[in-house]
N, C-alpha and C positions, 0 to 999 in steps of 0.2 A: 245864439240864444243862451247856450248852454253857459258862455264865461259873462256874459249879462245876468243870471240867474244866482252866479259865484262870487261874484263880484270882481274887482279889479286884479285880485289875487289868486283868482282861481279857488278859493275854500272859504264854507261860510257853513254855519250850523241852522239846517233847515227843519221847520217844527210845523206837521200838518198839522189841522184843527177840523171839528166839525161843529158848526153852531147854526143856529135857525136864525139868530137875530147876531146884529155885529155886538150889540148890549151883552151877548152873553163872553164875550172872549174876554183876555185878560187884557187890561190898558195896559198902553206899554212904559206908563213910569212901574208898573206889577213886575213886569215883565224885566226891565231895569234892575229894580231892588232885587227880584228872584235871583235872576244869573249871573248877577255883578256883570253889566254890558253896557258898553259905552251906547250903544241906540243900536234899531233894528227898525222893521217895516211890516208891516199887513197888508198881503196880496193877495187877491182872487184863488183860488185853484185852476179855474177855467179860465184865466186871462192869458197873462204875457208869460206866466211862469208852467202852464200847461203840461209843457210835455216832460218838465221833471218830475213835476206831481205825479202824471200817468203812469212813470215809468215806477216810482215809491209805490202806488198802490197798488200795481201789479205784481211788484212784489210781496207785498204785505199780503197779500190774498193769494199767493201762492206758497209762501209762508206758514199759513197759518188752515189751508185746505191744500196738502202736499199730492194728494192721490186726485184732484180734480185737474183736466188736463187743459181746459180753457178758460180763465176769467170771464164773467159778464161786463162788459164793457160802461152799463149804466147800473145795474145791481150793487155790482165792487166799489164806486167810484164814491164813497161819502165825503171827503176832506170841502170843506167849502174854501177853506181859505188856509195860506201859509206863509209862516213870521220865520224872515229869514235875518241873521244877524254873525258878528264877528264868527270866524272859525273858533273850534274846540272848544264851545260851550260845553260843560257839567249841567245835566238836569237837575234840577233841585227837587227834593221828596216831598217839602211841602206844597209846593206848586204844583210836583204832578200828581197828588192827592186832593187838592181841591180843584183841578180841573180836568179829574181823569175820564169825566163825559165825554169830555170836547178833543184829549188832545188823541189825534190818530195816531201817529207815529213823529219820531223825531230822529235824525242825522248828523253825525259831522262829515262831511264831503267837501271833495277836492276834484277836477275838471277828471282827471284820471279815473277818481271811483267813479264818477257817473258813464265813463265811456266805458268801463267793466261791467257794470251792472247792465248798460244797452245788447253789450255783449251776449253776457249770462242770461238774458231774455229770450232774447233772439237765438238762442242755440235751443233753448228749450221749446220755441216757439215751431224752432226747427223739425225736434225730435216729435211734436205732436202732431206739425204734418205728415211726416213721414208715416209715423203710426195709424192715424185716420186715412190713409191710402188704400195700407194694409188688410184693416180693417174691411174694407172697403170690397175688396178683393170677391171673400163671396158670396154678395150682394149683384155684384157686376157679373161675374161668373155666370151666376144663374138667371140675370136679366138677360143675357147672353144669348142663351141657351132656349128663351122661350123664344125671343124676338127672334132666333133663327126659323125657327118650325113654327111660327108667325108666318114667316118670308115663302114656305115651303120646302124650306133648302136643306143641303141633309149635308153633316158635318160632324162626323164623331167628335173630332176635338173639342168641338163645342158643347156639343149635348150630351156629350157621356163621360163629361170629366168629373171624376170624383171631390166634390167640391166639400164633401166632412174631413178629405185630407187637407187640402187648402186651410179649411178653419181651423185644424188642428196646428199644421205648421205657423198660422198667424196667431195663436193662443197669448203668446207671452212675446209677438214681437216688441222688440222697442224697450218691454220694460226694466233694464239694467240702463237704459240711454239715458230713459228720462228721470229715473232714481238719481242717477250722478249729475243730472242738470238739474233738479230741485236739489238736490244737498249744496251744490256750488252757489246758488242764489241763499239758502239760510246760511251759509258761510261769510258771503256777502254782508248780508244780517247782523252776523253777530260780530261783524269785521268795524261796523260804520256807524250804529245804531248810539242813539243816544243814552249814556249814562250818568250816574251820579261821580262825584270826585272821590267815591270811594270806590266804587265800582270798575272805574279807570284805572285805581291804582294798582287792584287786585286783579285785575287783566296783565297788565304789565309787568307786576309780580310774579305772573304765572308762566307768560311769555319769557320772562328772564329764566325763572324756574325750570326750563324746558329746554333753555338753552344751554344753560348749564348741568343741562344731565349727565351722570357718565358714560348712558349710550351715546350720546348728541358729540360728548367732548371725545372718547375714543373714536365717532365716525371719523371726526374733524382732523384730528394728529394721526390717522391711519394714510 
């Protein structure tokens, strides 16, 4: 699905949208003229192209609500539709100024970033079950505890475990895990996202800039 999505070449520049009517998107001779591109296409979000969009908006909304530990699966999910076309498209400023209702997000991707990005979810996805386990702990502790002396049954371990230690020790489980898995997803972000031809340049600039430091260049000849 994923190199059906990418096209024949594995990279293609993917641009969500959200519109109530298809009248309101931009035609794609707009769409042409904007980005200097030889042709592209308008697809469903919930069709064929699904679970890349899923996987965009769930980043996007963890993005942009970094302390929230689970997306809402129907709340999150606005893109209705996504125009996907050549790799390494440049956003153009006027275009995303007049259609900055509509456009959700935009990408340049390659089959490789999408399998990172499934990755970086899925780790984070990880650390939030683990956390809600924890969490969980003295909840279950104490249900425990009654449902024993429910039963009759007599069991210190059960009923006389200090369960404000438990909550104490579970205070701040997890939270350096899932810090380093939301930063690796806006890294992500600002790795792929789509920009202007200036914006690119001044990335790459900065990137070279960084390469060329003289801490960067004495690690390098050490």
């Amino acid at each position: 699905m994923r190199n059906q999505t990418l096209g024949p070449f594995g990279k293609a520049t993917v641009i969500l949208f959200t519109a109530q009517f298809d009248s309101e998107l931009p035609k794609l001779a707009e769409m042409k003229r904007f980005l200097k591109i030889p042709d592209g296409k308008y697809y469903r979000s919930h069709g064929h192209h699904s679970d890349l969009c899923n996987k965009i908006e769930s980043l996007i909304h963890i993005h942009r609500n970094p302390s929230e530990e689970q997306d809402n699966w129907y709340r999150d999910r606005v893109a209705t539709d996504v125009f996907i076309t050549v790799a390494d498209v440049h956003s153009d400023l006027f275009m995303t100024l007049k259609y900055s209702a509509l456009i959700v997000a935009g990408y340049n991707l390659t089959n490789a970033a999408v399998d990172e990005l499934e990755k970086l979810l899925q780790n984070r996805k990880d650390v939030c079950r683990m956390r809600g386990v924890c969490k969980r702990w003295p909840i279950t502790l104490d249900d425990n505890a009654k449902e024993v002396k429910k039963l009759g049954l007599i069991d210190s371990s059960v009923t006389e475990i200090d369960i404000s230690v438990i909550s104490r020790m579970s205070e701040f489980y997890g939270d350096a895990a899932l810090k380093q898995a939301t930063e690796a997803l806006s890294d992500w972000h600002e790795r792929y996202r789509w920009r202007t031809a200036k914006e690119a340049t001044d990335k790459l600039t900065e990137e070279v800039d960084i390469g060329l430091s003289p801490e960067i260049v004495d690690e390098q000849m050490a």
